[in-house]
C-alpha positions as CSV (number, residue, x, y, z in Angstrom):
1,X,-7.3,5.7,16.6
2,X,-4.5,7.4,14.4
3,X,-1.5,5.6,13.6
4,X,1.8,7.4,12.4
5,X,4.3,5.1,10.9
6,X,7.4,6.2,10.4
7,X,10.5,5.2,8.0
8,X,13.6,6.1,5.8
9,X,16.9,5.4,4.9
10,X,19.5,3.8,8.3
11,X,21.1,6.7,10.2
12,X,18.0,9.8,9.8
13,X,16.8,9.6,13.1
14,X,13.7,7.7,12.9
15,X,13.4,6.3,16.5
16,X,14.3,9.6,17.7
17,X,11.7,11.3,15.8
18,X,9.4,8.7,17.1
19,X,10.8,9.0,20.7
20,X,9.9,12.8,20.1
21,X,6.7,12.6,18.8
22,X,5.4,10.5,21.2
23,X,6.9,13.1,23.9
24,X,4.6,15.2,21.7
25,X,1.6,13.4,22.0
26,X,1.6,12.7,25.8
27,X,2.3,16.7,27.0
28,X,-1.5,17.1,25.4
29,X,-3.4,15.7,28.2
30,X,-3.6,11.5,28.3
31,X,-4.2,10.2,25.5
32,X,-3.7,6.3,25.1
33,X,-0.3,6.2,23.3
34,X,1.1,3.0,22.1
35,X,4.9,3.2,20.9
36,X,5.3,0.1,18.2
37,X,9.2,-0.9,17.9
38,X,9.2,-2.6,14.3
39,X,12.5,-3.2,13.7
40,X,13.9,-6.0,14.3
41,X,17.2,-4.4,16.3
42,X,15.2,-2.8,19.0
43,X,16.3,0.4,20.9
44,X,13.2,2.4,20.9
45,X,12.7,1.1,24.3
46,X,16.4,2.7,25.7
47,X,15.3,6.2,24.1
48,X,11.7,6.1,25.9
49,X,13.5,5.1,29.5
50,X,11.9,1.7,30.3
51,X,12.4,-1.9,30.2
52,X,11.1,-4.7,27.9
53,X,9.4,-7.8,29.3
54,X,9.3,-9.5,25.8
55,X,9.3,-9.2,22.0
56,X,6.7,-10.0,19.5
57,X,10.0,-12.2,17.9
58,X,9.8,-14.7,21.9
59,X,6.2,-14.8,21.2
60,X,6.6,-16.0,17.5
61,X,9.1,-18.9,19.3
62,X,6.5,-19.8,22.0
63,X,4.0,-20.1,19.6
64,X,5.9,-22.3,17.5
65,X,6.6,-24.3,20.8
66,X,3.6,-24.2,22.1
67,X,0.6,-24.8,19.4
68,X,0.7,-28.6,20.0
69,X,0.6,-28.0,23.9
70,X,-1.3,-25.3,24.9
71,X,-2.4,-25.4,28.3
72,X,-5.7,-27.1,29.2
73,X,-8.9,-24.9,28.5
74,X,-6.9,-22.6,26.0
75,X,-7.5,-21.4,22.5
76,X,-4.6,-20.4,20.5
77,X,-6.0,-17.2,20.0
78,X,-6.2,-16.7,24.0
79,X,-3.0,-18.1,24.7
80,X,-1.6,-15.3,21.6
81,X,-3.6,-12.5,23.7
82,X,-2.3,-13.6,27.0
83,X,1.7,-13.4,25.5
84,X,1.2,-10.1,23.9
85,X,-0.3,-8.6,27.0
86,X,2.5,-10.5,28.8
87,X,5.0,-8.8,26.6
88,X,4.0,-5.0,26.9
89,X,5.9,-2.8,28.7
90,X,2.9,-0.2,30.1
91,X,3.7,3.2,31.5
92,X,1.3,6.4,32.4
93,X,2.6,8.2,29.5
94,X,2.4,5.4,27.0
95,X,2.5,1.6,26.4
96,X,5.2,-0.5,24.3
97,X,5.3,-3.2,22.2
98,X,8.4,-4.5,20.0
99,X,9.1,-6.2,17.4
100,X,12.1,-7.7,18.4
101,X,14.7,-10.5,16.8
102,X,13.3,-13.9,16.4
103,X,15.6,-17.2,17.2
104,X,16.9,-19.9,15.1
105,X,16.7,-20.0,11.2
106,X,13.8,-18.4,9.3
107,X,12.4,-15.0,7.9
108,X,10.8,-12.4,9.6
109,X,7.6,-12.9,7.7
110,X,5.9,-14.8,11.0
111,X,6.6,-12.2,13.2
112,X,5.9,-8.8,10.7
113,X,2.5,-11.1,10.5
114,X,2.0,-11.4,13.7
115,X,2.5,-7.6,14.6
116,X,0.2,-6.7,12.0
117,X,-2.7,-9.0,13.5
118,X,-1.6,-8.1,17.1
119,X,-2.2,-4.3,15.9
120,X,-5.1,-4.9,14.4
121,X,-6.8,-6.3,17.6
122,X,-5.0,-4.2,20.5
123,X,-4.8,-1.3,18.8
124,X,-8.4,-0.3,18.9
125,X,-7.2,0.4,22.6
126,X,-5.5,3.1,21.9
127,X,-5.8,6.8,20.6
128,X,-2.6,6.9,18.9
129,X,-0.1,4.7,17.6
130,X,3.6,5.7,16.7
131,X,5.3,2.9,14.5
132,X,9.0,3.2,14.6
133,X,10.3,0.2,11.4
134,X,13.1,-0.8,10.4
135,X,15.3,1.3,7.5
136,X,14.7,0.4,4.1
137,X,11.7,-0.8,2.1
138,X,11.5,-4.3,3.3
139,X,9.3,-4.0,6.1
140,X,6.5,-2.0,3.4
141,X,7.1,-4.7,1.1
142,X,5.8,-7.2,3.7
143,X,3.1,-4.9,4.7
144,X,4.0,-4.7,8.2
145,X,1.5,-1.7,8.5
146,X,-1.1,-2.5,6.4
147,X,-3.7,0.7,7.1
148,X,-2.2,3.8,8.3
149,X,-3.0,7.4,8.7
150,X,0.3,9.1,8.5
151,X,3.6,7.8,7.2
152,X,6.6,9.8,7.9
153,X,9.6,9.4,5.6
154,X,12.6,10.5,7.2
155,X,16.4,11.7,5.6
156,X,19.0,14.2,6.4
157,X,18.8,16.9,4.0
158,X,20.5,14.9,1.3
159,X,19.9,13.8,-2.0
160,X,20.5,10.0,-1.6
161,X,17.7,10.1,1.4
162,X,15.7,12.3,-0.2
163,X,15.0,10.3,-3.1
164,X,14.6,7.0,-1.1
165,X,12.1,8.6,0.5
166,X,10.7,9.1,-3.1
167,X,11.0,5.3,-3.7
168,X,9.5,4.7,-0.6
169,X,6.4,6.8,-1.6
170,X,6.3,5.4,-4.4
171,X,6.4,1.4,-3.4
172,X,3.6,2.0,-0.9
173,X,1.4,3.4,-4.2
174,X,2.4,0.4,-5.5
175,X,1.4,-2.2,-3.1
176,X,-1.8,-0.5,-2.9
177,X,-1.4,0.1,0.7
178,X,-3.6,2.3,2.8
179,X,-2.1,5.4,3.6
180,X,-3.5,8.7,4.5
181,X,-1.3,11.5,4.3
182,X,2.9,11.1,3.3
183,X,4.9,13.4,4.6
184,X,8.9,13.7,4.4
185,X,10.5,14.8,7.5
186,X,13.6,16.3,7.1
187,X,16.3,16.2,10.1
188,X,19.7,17.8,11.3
189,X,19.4,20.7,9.0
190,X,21.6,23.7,8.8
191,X,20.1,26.6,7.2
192,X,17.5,27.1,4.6
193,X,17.4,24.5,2.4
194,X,19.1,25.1,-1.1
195,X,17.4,25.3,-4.2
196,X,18.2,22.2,-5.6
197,X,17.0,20.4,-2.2
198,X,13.7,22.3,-2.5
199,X,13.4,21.4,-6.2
200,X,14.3,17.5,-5.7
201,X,11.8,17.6,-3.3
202,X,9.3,18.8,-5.4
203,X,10.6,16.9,-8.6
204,X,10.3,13.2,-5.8
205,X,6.5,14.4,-5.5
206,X,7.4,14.7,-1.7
207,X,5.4,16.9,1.0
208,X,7.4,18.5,3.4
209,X,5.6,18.1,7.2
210,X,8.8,20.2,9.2
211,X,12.9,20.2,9.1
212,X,14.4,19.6,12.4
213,X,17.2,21.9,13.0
214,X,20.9,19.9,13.7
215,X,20.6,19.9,17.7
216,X,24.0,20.0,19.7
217,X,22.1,18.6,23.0
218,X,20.3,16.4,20.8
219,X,23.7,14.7,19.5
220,X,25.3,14.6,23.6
221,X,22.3,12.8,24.7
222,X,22.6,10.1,21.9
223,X,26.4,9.5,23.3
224,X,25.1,8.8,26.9
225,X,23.3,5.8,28.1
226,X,20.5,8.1,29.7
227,X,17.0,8.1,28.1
228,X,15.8,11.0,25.9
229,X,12.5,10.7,27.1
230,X,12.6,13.6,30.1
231,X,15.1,16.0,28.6
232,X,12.7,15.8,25.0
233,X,10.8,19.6,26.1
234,X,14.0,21.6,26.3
235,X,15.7,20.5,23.2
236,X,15.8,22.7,20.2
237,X,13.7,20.4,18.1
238,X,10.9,20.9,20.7
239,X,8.8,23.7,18.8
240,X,9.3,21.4,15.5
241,X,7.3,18.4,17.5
242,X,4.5,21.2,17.5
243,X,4.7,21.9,14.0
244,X,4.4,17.9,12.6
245,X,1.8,17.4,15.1
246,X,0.0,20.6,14.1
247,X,0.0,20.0,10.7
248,X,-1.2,17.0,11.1
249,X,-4.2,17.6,13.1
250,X,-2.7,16.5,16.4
251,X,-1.9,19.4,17.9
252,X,-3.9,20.9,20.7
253,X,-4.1,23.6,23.5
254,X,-2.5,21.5,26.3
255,X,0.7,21.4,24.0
256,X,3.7,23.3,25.9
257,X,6.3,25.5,23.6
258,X,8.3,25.6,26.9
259,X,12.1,25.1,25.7
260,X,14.8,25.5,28.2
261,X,18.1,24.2,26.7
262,X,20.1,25.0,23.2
């Protein structure tokens, strides 16, 4: 199992990039994809084309609602495996699981706990996971993602996203948290990058994994209400999905270059 997470400042394109990648993934054959919607305002599920049967936020409520009165015969541990099954949207590209909004007062601490141990036990299922979180350094701080292989940092070729994703690499040295490989992602770039990008890049300690070129078709579909999933191989940004995945070992013969559209 591999597990991308990915993260940056509000506004990048991080469910996109996640919406892309996993597009990615399942052109190589079938592997067992699982998309992970972290953040709390979920819309990963509107870019992928399918509909959600529940949130890990409902289950966090029924749980609450339910540990006194589980029905007869039932551990708390089955009647936790039965809700998350009961809330996964499965597909024959991929599955999905989000995080969702939980109800009435409280922090999200329940529910970021609850993802973590639902990934821990379902994810073993799977051969890749793609984590889309929230924006900002919360979600790390509450270790949402507690081991992963790949965490993608995303910003616009800018210097305020750029060096958040510099904070970010550095909180999750802090916290001690088990990541393999960081790798910025830069996206909607025009051009070569200028010097002083490149050298804040360098100066952030910040590996580069690909810049996705600004995408006109890219930018109409995210004004319509249609899904991006079945138009993702004839965008622009296509050969750059080949390029992330290939650098980071991912890539492999069944991948299609095929790009129709500007």
């Amino acid at each position: 199992m591999k597990t991308i997470a990915i993260t940056g400042k509000g506004g990048t394109g991080k469910t996109t990039l996640a919406a892309l990648l996993l597009r990615g993934l399942a052109s190589q054959g079938q592997p067992a994809l699982l998309a992970v919607d972290a953040d709390a305002n979920v819309n990963l599920h509107e870019l992928l084309g399918v509909s959600l049967p529940g949130t890990i936020g409902a289950i966090r409520e029924e749980m609450k609602a339910a540990v006194n009165n589980l029905p007869a015969g039932m551990t708390k541990q089955q009647f936790l495996e039965y809700k998350v099954q009961s809330c996964l949207a499965e597909t024959p590209e991929f599955d999905l699981l989000a995080m969702g909004r939980p109800e009435g007062p409280g922090c999200y601490c329940y529910a970021n706990n609850l993802l973590r141990d639902i990934l821990a036990s379902v994810g073993r299922n799977y051969d890749y996971i793609v984590m889309d979180n929230e924006a900002g350094l919360e979600h790390l701080s509450r270790r949402t993602a507690m081991a992963i292989d790949y965490l993608l940092m995303v910003s616009t070729p800018h210097v305020r996203g750029i060096k958040t994703a510099g904070k970010i690499s550095r909180l999750v040295e802090e916290l001690q948290t088990t990541v393999n490989r960081k790798y910025l992602v830069l996206n909607r770039v025009e051009g070569p990058l200028t010097p002083e990008l490149n050298r804040l890049i360098s100066s952030e300690g910040l590996e580069l994994l690909c810049s996705f070129p600004e995408c006109p078709a890219l930018a109409g579909l995210d004004q319509t209400t249609e899904p991006l999933w079945p138009d993702i191989p004839g965008l622009a940004v296509w050969p750059q999905v080949g390029e992330g995945l290939a650098k980071m070992g991912m890539r492999n013969a069944v991948f299609s270059e095929e790009r129709r559209g500007p």
